[in-house]
C-alpha positions in Angstrom: 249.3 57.9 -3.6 248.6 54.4 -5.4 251.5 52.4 -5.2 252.0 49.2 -7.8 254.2 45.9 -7.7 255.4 45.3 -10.5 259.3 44.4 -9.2 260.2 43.5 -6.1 262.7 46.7 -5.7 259.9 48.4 -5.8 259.5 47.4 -2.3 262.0 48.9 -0.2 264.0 46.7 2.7 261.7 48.0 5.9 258.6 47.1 3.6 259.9 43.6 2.4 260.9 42.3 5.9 257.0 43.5 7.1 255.7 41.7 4.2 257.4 38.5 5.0 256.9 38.8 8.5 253.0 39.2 7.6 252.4 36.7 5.3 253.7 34.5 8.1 251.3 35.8 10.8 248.9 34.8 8.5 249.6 31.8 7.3 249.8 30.3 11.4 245.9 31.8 11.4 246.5 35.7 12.8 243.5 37.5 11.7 241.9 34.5 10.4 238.1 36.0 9.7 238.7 39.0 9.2 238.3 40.5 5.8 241.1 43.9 5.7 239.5 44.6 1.9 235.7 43.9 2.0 233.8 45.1 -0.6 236.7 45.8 -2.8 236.9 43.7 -6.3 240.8 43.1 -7.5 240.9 42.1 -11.1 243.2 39.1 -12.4 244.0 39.6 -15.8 245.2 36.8 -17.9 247.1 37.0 -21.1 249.2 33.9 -20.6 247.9 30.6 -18.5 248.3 29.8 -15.3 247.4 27.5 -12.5 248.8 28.7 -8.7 249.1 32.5 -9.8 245.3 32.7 -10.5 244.4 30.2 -8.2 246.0 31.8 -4.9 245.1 35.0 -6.0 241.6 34.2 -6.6 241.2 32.6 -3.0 243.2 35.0 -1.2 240.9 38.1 -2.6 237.7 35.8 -1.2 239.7 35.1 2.0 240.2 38.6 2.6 236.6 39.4 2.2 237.2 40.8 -1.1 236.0 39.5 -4.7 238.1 38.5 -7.4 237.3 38.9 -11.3 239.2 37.3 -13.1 239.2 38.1 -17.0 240.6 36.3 -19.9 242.4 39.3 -22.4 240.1 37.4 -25.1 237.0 38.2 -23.6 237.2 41.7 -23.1 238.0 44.3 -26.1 242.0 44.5 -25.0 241.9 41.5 -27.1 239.7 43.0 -29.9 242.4 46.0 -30.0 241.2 48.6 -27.1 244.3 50.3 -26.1 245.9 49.3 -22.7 245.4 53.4 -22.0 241.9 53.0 -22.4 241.3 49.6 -20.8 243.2 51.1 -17.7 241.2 53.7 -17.5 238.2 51.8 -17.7 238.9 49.0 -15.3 240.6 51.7 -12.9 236.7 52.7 -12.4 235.5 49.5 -11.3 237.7 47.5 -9.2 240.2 48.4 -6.6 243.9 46.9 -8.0 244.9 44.3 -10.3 247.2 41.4 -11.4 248.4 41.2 -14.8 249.7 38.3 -16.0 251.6 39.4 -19.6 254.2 39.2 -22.0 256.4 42.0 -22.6 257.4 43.9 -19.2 257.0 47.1 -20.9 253.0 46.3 -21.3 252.4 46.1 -17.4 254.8 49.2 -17.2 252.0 51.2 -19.8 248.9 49.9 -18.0 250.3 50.7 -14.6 251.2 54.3 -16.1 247.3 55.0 -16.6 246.2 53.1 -14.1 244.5 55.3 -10.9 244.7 51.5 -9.0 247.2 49.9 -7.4 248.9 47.1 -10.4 250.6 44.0 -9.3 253.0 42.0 -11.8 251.2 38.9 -11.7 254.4 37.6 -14.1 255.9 39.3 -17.2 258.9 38.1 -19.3 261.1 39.6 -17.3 260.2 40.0 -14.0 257.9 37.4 -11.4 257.8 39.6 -8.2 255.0 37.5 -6.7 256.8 34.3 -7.4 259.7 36.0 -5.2 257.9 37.1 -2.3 256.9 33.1 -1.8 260.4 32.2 -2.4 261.7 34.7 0.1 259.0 33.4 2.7 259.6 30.0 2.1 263.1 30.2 3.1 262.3 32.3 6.2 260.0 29.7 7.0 262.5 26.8 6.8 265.5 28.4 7.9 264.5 30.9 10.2 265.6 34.2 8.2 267.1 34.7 4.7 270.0 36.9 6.3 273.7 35.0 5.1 271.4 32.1 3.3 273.1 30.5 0.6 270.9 29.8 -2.4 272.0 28.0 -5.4 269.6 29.0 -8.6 270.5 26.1 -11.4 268.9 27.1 -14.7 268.0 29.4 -17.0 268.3 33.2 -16.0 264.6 33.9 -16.5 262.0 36.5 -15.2 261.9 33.6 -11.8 265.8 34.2 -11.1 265.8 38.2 -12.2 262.9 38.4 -9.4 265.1 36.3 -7.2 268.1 38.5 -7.5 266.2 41.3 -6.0 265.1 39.8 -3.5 268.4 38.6 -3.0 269.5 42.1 -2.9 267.1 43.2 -0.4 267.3 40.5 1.6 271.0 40.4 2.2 271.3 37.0 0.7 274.0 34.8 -0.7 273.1 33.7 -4.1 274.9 32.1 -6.5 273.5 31.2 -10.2 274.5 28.4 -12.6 273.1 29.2 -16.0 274.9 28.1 -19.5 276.8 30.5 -21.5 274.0 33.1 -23.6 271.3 32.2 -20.9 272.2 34.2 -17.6 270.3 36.8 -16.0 269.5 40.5 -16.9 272.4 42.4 -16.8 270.4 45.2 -15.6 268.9 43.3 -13.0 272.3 42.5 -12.1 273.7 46.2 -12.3 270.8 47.9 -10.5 270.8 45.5 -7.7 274.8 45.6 -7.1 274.6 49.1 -5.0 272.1 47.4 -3.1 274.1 44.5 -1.9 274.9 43.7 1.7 274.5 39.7 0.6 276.4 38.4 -2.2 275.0 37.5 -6.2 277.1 35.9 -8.0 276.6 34.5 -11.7 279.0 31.4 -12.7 278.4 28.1 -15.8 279.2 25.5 -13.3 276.4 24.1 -11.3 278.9 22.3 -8.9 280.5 25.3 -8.0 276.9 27.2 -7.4 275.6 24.4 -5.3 278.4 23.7 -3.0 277.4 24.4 0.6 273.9 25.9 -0.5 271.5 25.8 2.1 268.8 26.0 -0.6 268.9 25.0 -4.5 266.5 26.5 -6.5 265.7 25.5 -10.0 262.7 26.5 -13.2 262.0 25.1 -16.4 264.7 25.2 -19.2 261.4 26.5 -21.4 259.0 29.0 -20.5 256.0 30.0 -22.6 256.2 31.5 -25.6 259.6 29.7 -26.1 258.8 26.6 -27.3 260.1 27.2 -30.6 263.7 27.1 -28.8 262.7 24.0 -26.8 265.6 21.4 -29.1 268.6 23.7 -28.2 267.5 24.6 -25.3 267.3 21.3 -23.3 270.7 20.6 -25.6 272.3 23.5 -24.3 270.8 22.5 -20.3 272.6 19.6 -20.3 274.2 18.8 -17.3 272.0 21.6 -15.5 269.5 18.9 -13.7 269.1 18.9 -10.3 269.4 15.4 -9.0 270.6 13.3 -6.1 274.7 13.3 -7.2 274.6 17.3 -7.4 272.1 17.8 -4.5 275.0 15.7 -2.8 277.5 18.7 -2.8 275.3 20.9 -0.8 274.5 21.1 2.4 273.2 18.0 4.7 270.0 20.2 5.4 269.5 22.0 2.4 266.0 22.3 0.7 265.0 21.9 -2.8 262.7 24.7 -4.2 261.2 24.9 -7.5 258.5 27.1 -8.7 256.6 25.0 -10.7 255.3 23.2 -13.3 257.9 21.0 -13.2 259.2 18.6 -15.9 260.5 15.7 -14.4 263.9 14.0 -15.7 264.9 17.7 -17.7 265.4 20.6 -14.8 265.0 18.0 -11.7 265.3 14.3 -11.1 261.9 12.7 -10.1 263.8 11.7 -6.5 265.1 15.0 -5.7 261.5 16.7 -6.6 259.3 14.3 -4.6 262.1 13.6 -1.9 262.5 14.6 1.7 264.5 17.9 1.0 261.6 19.2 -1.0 259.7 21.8 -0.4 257.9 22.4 -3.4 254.4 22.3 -2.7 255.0 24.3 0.8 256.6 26.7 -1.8 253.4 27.1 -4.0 251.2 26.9 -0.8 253.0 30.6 0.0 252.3 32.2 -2.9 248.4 32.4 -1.4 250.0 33.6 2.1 252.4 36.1 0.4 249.9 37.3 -1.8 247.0 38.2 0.9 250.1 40.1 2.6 250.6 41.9 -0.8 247.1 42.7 -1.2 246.7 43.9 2.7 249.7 46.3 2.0 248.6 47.4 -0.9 244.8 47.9 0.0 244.6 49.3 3.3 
């Protein structure tokens, strides 16, 4: 039976752990060569921009010895008004999964629903499971496991920290969020992932409190797409919120800076902390390609 990604519960514990474990086999070169999903094409469709989602998925697929077609929603009839039903069923007969980068949740939900092929979440509103599974490797990668890690998420309680609070979950994690009043986290997210807790989530309004101790601070953008119209009182209501050298000063000596990226500069994060020595930024993007190739191997073979 297919299976899709669209959230990372929908991995279970046993599956995550091999994921991770995977994505850094190949990362140090295991299997380099080889091509797990050749002749297989994986579609990448786009209804939002993006630069290291479609990037790293387009060079994984090659890398795996598969090929990648990538399609814009306003070159194909989707945009012209073709149901998802019918575009699902259609694409289902040529290619062998797919990313879907969309708006609303629900959307990916629908298409996955008539889809015969495997459908990853390539980042929805609510939910950016991909974006986790780099996060989660990241970490494993710098501080040897993400077992009892202490992870400080300063921000907005976006689809990045609803993804994060799963993996969290499944991970056995300590993770603490700072967000302003009115802009915290799913409370579903929150509920569904509390009976799977054997870390520790916590949501709270004071960044010093969140970072205290963290061995890794994590932060996004104050304004995603599709809420620009919000940008004024959002960065109004963000104040105080930026990661910079005074708050990075409460945690840990050897903590690491994460960010998913794009990053604005002087708003979220302090031009020092970003392109300082306890960044790990651009590792952090590199492992979305690693993580991905993992995905796609699981998902594929």
């Amino acid at each position: 039976m297919k299976r899709d990604f669209l959230r990372v519960t929908d991995l279970d514990r046993a599956e995550l752990h091999s994921l991770i474990n995977r994505a850094l086999e190949m990362k140090g070169g295991a299997g380099a060569g080889s091509c797990p999903i050749i002749g297989k094409s994986v579609g990448l469709l786009f209804e939002k921009s993006s630069t290291r989602t479609r990037v790293s998925f387009e060079v994984g697929i090659y890398q795996l010895g598969g090929q990648p077609v990538t399609m814009n929603v306003k070159d194909i009839q989707l945009g012209r008004g073709e149901t998802v039903a019918d575009t699902a069923k259609t694409l289902s007969r040529f290619l062998s999964a797919i990313a879907i980068r969309t708006h609303e949740h629900a959307r990916i939900e629908e298409f996955a629903s008539f889809a015969s092929i495997p459908v990853i979440n390539a980042l929805t509103d609510d939910h950016h499971p991909c974006q986790a599974l780099a996060d989660l490797l990241t970490i494993v990668e710098k501080k040897g496991s993400a077992k009892g890690i202490k992870t400080a998420y300063i921000g907005d309680g976006n689809n990045v920290a609803n993804s994060l609070i799963e993996a969290a979950a499944l991970a056995d994690m300590q993770l603490v969020l700072a967000c302003p009043e009115g802009y915290g986290p799913d409370q579903n997210v929150l509920k569904e992932c509390s009976g799977k807790l054997k870390g520790s989530i916590t949501v709270t309004n004071d960044p010093a409190e969140a970072i205290k101790d963290a061995d890794v601070i994590y932060t996004d953008v104050w304004v995603s797409m599709g809420q620009e119209e919000e940008a004024k009182e959002r960065l109004k209501a963000f104040k105080g919120y930026e990661v910079n050298s005074n708050l990075l000063s409460k945690a840990a000596k050897d903590a690491i800076v994460m960010h998913c990226l794009p990053a604005y500069r002087g708003k979220e994060i302090s031009a020092e902390v970003l392109d300082g020595p306890q960044s790990v930024v651009f590792d952090q993007a590199e492992n979305r390609l690693h993580a991905q190739k993992a995905l796609l191997e699981f998902l594929l073979t």
